[in-house]
VOBA-1610 file (N, C-alpha, C; in pm, whole numbers, padded with zeros to 5 digits, always signed):
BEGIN
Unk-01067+02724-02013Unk-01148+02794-01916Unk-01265+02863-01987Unk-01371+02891-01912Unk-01479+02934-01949Unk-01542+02960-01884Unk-01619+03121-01897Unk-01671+03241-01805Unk-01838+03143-01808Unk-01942+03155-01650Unk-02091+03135-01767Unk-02133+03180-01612Unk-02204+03284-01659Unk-02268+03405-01544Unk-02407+03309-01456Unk-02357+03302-01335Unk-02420+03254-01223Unk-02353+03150-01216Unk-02232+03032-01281Unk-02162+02986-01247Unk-02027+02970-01183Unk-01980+03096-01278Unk-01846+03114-01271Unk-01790+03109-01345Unk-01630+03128-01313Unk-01502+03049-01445Unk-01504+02873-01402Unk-01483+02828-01512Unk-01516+02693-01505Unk-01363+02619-01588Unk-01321+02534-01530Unk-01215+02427-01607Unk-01293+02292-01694Unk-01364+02369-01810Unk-01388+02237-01904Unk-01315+02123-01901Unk-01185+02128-01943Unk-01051+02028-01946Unk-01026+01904-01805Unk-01071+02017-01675Unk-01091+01942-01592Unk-01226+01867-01524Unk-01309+01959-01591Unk-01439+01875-01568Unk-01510+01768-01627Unk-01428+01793-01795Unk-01510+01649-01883Unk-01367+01588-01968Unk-01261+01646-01926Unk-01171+01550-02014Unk-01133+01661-02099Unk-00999+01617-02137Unk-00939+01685-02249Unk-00993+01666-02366Unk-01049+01539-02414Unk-01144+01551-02544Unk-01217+01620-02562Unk-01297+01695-02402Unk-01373+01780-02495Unk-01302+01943-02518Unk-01228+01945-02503Unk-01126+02076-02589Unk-01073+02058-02693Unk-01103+02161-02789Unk-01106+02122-02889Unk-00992+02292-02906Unk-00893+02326-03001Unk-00785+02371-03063Unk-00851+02494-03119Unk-00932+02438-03191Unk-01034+02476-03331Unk-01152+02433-03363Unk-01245+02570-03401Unk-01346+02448-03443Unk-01438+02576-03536Unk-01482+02504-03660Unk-01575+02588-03726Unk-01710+02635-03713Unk-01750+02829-03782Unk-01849+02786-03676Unk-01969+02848-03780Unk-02059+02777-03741Unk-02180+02765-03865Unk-02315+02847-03838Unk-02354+02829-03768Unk-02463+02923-03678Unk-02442+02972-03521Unk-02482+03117-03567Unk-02472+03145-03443Unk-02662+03169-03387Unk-02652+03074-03259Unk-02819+03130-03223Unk-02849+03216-03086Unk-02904+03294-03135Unk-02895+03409-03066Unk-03045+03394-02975Unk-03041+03356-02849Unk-03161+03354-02748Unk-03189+03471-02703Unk-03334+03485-02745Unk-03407+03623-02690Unk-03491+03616-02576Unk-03495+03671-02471Unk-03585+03660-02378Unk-03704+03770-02378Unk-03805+03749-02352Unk-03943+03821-02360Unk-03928+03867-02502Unk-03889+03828-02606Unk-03908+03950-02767Unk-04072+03910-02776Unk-04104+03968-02858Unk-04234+04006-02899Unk-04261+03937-03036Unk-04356+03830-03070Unk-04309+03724-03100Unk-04334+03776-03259Unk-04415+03955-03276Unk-04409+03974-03433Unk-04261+04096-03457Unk-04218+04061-03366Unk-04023+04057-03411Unk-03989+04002-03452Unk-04007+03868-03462Unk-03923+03770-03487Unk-03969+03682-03627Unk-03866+03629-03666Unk-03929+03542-03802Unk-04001+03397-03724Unk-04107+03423-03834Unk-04213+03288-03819Unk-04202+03168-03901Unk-04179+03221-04029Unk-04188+03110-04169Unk-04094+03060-04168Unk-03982+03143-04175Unk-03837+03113-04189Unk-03809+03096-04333Unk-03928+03184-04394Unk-03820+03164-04566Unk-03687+03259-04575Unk-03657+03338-04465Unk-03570+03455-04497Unk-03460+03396-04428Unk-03328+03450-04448Unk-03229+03388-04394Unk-03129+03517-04313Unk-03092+03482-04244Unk-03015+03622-04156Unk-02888+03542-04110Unk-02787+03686-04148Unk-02663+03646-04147Unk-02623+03733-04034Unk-02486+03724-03962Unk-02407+03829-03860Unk-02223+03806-03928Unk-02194+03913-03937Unk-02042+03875-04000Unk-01963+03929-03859Unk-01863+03771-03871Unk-01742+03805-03759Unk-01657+03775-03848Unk-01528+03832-03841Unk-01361+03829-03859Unk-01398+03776-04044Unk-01495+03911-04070Unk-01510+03903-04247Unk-01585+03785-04309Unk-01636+03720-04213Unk-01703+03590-04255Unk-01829+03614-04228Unk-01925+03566-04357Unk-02088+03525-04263Unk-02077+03477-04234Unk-02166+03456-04121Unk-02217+03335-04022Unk-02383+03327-04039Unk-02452+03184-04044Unk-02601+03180-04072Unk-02655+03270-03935Unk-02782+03278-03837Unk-02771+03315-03781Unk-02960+03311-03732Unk-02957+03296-03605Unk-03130+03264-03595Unk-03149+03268-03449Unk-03259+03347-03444Unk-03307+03489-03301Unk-03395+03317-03239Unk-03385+03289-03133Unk-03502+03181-03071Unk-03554+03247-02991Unk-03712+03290-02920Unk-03775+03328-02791Unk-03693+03266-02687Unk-03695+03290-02611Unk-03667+03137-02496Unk-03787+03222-02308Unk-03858+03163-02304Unk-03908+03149-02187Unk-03881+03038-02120Unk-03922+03078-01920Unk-03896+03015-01825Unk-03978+02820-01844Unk-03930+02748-01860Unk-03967+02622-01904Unk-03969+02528-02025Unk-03933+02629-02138Unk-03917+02597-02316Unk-03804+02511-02247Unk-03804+02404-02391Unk-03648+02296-02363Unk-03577+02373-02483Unk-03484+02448-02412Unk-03399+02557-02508Unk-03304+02475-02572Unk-03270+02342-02499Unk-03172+02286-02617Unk-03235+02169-02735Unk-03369+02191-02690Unk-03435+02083-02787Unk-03472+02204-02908Unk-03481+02304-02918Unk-03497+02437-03000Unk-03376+02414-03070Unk-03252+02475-02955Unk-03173+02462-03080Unk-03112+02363-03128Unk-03154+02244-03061Unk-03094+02149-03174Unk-03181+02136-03317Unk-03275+02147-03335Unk-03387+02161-03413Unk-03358+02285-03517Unk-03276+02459-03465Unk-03238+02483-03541Unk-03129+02459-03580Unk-02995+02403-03558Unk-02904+02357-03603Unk-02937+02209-03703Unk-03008+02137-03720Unk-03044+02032-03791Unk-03114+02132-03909Unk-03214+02225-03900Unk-03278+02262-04007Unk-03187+02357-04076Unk-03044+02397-04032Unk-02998+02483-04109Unk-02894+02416-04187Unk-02854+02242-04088Unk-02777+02183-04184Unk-02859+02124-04351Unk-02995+02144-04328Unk-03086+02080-04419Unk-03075+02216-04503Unk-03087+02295-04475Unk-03080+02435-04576Unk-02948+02444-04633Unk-02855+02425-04570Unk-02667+02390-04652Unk-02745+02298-04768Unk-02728+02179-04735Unk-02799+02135-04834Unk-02914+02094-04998Unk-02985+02261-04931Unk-03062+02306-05089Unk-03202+02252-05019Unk-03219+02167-04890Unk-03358+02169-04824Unk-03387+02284-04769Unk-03535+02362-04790Unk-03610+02460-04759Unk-03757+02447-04702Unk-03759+02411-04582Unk-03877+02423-04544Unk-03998+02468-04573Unk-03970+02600-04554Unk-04068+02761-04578Unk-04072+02719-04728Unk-04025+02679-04788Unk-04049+02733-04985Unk-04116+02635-04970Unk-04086+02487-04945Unk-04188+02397-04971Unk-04325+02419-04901Unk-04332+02491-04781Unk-04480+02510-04750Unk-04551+02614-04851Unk-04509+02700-04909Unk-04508+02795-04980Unk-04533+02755-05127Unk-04509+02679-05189Unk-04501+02620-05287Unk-04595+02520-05265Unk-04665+02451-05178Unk-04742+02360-05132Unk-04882+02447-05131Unk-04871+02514-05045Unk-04984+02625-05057Unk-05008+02707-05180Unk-04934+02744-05227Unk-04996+02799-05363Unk-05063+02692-05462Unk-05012+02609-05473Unk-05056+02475-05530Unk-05230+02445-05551Unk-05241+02435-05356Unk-05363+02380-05294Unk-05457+02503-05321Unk-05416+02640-05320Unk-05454+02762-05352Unk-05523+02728-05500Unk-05410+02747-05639Unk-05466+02697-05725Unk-05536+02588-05765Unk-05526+02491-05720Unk-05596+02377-05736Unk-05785+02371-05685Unk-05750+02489-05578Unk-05893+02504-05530Unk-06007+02616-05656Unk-05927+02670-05668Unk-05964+02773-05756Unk-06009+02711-05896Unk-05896+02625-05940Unk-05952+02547-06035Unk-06071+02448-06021Unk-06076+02382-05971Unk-06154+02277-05963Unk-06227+02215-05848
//
């Protein structure tokens, strides 16, 4: 069962199958949807990383805007893919960062 405000309590189990209940399940990011924030609240670059600890564990963790028409699950699938790329040792932000200083020096030089 499962509470979701303007729906109701809902029977997952009976609405899509027992496969999709799952026992257990690990949990890697939590994304936290903001409505109206103010968009120099929020991280832009994303070189910084923000954690929330439940039951003694970090958890990764990442604030999204969400306004009336954004495709909120095309967001977060986008951050869930870029944070599995950051598990990984891929960094977005450093490589723009590292790209730009580059083009920075390079201009300067020559």
């Amino acid at each position: 069962m499962i509470e979701i405000r303007g729906l109701g309590i809902l029977n997952v189990a009976a609405l899509f199958g027992v496969s999709a209940v799952r026992l257990s399940k690990r949990l890697d990011l939590i994304v936290e949807l903001v409505r109206g924030a103010k968009t120099e609240d929020l991280e832009r670059v994303g070189a910084n990383s923000d954690t929330r600890e439940i039951m003694g564990l970090k958890i990764g963790r990442v604030a999204l805007p969400v306004e009336p028409g954004r495709d909120v699950a095309g967001l977060i699938e986008l951050a869930a893919i870029n944070f599995k790329l950051r598990t990984f040792g891929y960094n977005s932000a450093v490589e723009f960062d590292q790209r730009l200083l580059k083009k920075m020096t390079d201009d300067q030089l020559g």
